[in-house]
C-alpha positions in Angstrom: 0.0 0.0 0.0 1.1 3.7 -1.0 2.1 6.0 1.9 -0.9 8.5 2.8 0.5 11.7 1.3 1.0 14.8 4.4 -2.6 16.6 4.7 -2.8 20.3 3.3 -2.2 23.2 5.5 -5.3 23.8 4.7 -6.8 20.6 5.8 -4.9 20.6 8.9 -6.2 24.2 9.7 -9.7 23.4 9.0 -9.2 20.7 11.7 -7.2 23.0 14.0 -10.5 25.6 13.9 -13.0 23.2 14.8 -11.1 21.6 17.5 -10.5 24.7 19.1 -13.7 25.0 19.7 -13.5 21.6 21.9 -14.9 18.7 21.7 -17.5 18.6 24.5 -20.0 19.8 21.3 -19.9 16.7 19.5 -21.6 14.6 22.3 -25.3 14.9 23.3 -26.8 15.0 27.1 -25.9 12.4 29.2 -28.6 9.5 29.7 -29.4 8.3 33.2 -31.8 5.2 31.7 -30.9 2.2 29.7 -32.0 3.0 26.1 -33.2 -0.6 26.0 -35.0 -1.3 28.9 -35.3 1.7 30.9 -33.6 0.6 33.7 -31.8 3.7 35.8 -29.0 0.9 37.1 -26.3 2.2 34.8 -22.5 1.1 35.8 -19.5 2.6 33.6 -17.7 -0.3 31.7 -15.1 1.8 29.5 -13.8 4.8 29.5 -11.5 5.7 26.5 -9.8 8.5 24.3 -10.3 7.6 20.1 -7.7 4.0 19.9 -7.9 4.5 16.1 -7.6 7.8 15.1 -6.4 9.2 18.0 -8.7 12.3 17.0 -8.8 14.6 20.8 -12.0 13.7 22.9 -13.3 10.8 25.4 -15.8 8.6 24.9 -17.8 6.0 27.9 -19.3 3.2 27.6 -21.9 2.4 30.1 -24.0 -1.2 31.2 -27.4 -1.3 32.3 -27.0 -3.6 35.3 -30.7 -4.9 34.3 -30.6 -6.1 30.5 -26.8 -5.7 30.0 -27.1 -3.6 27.0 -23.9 -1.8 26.2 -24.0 2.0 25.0 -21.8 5.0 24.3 -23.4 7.4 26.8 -23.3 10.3 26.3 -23.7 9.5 22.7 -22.3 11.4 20.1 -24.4 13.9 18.2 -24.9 13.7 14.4 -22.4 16.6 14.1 -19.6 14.5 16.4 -20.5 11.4 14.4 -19.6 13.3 11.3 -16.5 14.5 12.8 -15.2 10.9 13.9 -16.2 9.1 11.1 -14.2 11.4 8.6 -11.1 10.1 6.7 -11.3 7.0 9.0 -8.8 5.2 7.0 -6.1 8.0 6.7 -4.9 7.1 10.3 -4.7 3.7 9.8 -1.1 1.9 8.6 -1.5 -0.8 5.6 -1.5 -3.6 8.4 -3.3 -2.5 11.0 -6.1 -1.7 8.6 -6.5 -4.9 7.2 -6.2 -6.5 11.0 -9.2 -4.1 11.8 -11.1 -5.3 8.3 -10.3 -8.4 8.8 -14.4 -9.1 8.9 -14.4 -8.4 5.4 -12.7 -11.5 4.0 -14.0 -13.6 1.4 -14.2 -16.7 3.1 -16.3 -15.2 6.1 -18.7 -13.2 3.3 -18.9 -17.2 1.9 -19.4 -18.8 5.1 -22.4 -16.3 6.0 -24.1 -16.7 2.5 -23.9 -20.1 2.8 -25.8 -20.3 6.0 -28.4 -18.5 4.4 -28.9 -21.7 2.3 -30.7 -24.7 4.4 -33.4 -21.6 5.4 -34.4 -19.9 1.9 -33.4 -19.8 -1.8 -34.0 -16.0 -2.3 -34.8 -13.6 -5.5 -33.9 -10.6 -4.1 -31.5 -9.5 -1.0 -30.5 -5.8 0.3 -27.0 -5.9 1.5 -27.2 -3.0 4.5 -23.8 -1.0 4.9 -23.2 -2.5 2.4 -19.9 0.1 1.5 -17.7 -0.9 -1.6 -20.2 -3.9 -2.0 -18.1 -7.2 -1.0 -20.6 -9.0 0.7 -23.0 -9.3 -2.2 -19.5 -9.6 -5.0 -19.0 -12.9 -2.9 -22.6 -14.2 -1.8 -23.4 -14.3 -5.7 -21.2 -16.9 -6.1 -23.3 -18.9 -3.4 -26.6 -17.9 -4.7 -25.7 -17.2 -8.3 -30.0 -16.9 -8.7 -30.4 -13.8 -6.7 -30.2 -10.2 -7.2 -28.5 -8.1 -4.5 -28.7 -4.9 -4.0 -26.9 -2.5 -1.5 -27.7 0.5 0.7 -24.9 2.8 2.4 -25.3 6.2 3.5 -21.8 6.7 1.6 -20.6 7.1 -2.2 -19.0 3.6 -1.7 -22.4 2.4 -2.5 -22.3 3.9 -6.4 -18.6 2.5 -6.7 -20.0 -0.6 -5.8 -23.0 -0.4 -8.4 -20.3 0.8 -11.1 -17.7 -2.3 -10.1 -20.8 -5.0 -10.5 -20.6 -5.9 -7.3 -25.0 -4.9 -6.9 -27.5 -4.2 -9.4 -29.3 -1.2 -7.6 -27.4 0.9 -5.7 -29.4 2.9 -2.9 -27.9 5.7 -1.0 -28.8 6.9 2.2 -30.0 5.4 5.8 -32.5 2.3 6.3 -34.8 4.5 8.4 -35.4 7.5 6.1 -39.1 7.5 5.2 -38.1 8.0 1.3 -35.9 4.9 1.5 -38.6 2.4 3.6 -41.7 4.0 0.9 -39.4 2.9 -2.3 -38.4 -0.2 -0.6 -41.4 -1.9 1.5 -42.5 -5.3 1.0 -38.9 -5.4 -2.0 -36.5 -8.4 -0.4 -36.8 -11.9 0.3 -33.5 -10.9 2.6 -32.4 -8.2 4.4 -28.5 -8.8 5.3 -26.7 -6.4 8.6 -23.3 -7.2 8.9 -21.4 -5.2 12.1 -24.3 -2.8 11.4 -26.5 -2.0 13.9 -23.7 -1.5 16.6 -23.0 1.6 14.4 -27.0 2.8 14.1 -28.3 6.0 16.9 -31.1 3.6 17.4 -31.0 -0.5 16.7 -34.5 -0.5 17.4 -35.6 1.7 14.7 -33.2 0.1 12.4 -34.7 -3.5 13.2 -38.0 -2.2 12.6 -37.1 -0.7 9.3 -35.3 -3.7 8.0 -38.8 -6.1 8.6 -40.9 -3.3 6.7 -38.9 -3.8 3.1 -38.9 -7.4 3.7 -41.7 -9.3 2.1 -43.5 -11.5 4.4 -42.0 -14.6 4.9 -38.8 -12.9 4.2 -35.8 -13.7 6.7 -33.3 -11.2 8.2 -29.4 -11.7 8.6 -27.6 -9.9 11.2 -24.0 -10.2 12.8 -23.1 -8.3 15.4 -19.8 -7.9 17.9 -20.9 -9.8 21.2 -20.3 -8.0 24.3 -20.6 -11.3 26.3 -17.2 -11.9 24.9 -14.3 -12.7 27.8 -11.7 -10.8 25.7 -13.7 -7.9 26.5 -12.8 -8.0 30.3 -9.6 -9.6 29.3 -8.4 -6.4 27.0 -10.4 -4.0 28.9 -9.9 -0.3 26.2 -7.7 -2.6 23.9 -10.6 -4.6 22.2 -11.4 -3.8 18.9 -15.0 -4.1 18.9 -15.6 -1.6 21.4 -15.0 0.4 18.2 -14.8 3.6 20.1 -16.1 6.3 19.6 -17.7 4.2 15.9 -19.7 2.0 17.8 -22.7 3.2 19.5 -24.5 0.2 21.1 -23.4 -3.5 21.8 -26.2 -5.3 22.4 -26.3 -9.2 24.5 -28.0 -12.0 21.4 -30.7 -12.4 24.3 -31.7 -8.8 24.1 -32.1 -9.1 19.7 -33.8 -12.1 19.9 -36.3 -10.5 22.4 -36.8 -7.4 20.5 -37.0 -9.5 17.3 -39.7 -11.7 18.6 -41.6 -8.7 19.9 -41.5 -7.8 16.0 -43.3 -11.0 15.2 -40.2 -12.8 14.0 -39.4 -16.4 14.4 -35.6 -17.5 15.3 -34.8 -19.9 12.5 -30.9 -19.9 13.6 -28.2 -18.2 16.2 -24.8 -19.0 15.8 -22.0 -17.9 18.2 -18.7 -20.0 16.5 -18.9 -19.5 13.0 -19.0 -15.1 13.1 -15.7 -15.4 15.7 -13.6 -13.0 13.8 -9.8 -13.9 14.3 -8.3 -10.7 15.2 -8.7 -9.7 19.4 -4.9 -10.2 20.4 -3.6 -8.6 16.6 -5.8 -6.1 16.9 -5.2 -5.1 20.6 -1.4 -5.2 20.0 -2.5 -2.6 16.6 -4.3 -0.2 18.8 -1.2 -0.3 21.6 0.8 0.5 18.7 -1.1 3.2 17.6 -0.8 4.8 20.8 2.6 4.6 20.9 3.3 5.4 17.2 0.4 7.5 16.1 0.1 8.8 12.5 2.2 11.4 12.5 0.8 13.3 9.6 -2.7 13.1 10.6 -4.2 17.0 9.5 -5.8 16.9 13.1 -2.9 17.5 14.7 -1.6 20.6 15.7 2.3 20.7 13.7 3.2 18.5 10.8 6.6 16.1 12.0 10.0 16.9 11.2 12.1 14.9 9.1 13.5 13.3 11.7 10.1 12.3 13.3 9.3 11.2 10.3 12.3 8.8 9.7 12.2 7.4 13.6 8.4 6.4 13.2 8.4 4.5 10.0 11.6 2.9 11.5 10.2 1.9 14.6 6.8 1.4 12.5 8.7 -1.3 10.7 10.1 -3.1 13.5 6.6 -3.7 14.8 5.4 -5.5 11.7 6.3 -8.8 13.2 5.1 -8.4 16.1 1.7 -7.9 14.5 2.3 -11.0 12.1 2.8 -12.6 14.9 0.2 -11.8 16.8 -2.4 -12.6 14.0 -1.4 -16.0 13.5 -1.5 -16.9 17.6 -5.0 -15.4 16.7 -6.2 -17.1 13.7 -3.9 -20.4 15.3 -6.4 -20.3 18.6 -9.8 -19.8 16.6 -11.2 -23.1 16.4 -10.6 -22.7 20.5 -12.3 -19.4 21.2 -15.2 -20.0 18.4 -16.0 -22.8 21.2 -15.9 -21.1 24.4 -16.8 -17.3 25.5 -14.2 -15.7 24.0 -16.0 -15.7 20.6 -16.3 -12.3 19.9 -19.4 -12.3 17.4 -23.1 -13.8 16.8 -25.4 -14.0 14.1 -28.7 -14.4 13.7 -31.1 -15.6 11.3 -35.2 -14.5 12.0 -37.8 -15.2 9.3 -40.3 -12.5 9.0 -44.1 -14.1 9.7 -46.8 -13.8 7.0 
């Protein structure tokens, strides 16, 4: 992969401007209920600055002692979401951004099209988030019979139209009213992969999903699980805390609730087979990033000398073994964590009733 080329002064300006204005702004009031159940017993489980980006700003996560639904509280507004979520990648090194994809591979896009296949033989499928399209680019070649379509709020979605990789390319958010009227009653399948975790409100999202599905449709959904022991084990280091990306982590007892509530059955959970092979690579990545952070990042304050420059990418160098290594203890260990509570993902599959 290229080197990122050094940000603009003007770019690093525009950043310097809205940072001094702080970064209390971005986050909204903080919540004293459970936004799942209601419950007011509320105990802190992270607190955290940005791992990834290392953009200024700290972000908590707090448990309802009732349900144990996970949340980012306070939770970032739809300006401090904006602000996060821009140039993402640009802080991320060649490795450590395909450690933190590593989700997107084509055998795990496979293995969850393929489980798809005992349940229905679909015509149609909407691929939600569905960015540069790879889920669907892979899943054809399970279900070579089925048009897939994607929706992402992003321009990723038209790249993916214009690469073949979906035949209808919808931009925009689930749970805008001019997206559910053109889509209601469309899909025999509705796909959510590390989705909702992302979403202000899962609920809504859920709900939105089960109106363009026809009836009888089914719904796919994978999520991070927050049951997972590397979660206590890593503590601030664990990638799917996602901070300050991930808004919600929900238990599977609490989704299967609220999907049942929907007037969904369960047709299938699955804890071993969405186990993504990347907790001790990627906590080692994140360490790393705290230790090397992108130097030429436009948010901060003074672009690095040469000499910063040449001590980083030499010391950034030296750690790429260490990450090698890491990932192949973690892809060496899988079969053992799929099978025990350190699986860090779930997936369900709920058919919508008639």
């Amino acid at each position: 992969m290229p080197p990122t080329p050094p940000p603009s002064a003007e770019r690093r300006a525009a950043y310097a401007a809205e940072l001094a204005q702080g970064t209390d702004r971005f986050h909204e009031p903080r919540r004293e209920d459970c936004p799942w159940c209601g419950s007011k017993r509320l105990r802190t489980r992270l607190r955290t600055p940005d791992q990834v980006q290392r953009k200024p700003g700290t972000f908590v996560v707090d448990e309802c002692a009732d349900c144990s639904h996970a949340f980012q509280n306070p939770r970032l507004s739809a300006e401090g979401l904006a602000f996060y979520h821009r140039d993402f990648h640009e802080g991320l090194d060649g490795l450590t951004d395909r450690l933190l994809g590593a989700r997107g591979s084509r055998g795990r896009h496979r293995a969850a099209a393929r489980a798809l296949l005992r349940h229905a033989e679909p015509e149609s499928w909407l691929d939600v988030g569905t960015g540069h399209g790879h889920f669907p680019a892979v899943a054809r070649e399970v279900h070579p019979y089925t048009s897939f379509d994607g929706l992402d709020p992003t321009r990723r979605v038209e790249k993916a139209r214009a690469a073949g990789h979906i035949e209808e390319a919808h931009r925009g958010r689930l749970t805008d009213p001019r997206i559910i009227g053109r889509l209601s009653a469309r899909y025999d399948v509705v796909s959510m992969f590390h989705h909702l975790e992302h979403t202000r409100d899962p609920r809504e999202e859920l709900r939105a999903a089960l109106t363009v599905l026809r009836p009888g449709g089914h719904l796919l959904v994978e999520v991070p699980d927050p049951d997972c022991a590397f979660g206590a084990l890593l503590g601030r280091w664990w990638v799917s805390y996602g901070q300050p990306r991930h808004l919600h982590l929900m238990p599977l007892s609490n989704l299967l609730g609220e999907l049942e509530s929907l007037g969904c059955e369960i047709v299938a959970t699955d804890r071993r087979e969405p186990h993504i092979p990347y907790d001790l690579a990627g906590a080692l990545a994140l360490a790393l990033g705290r230790v090397l952070p992108d130097l030429d990042a436009p948010w901060r304050p003074t672009p690095p000398t040469s000499f910063q420059r040449t001590l980083h990418a030499v010391l950034a160098r030296a750690s790429v073994p260490l990450l090698a290594s890491a990932s192949a203890l973690d892809h060496a260990m899988a079969p053992v964590f799929r099978r025990t509570r350190f699986s860090n993902a779930f997936r369900i599959i709920a058919r919508r009733r008639s």
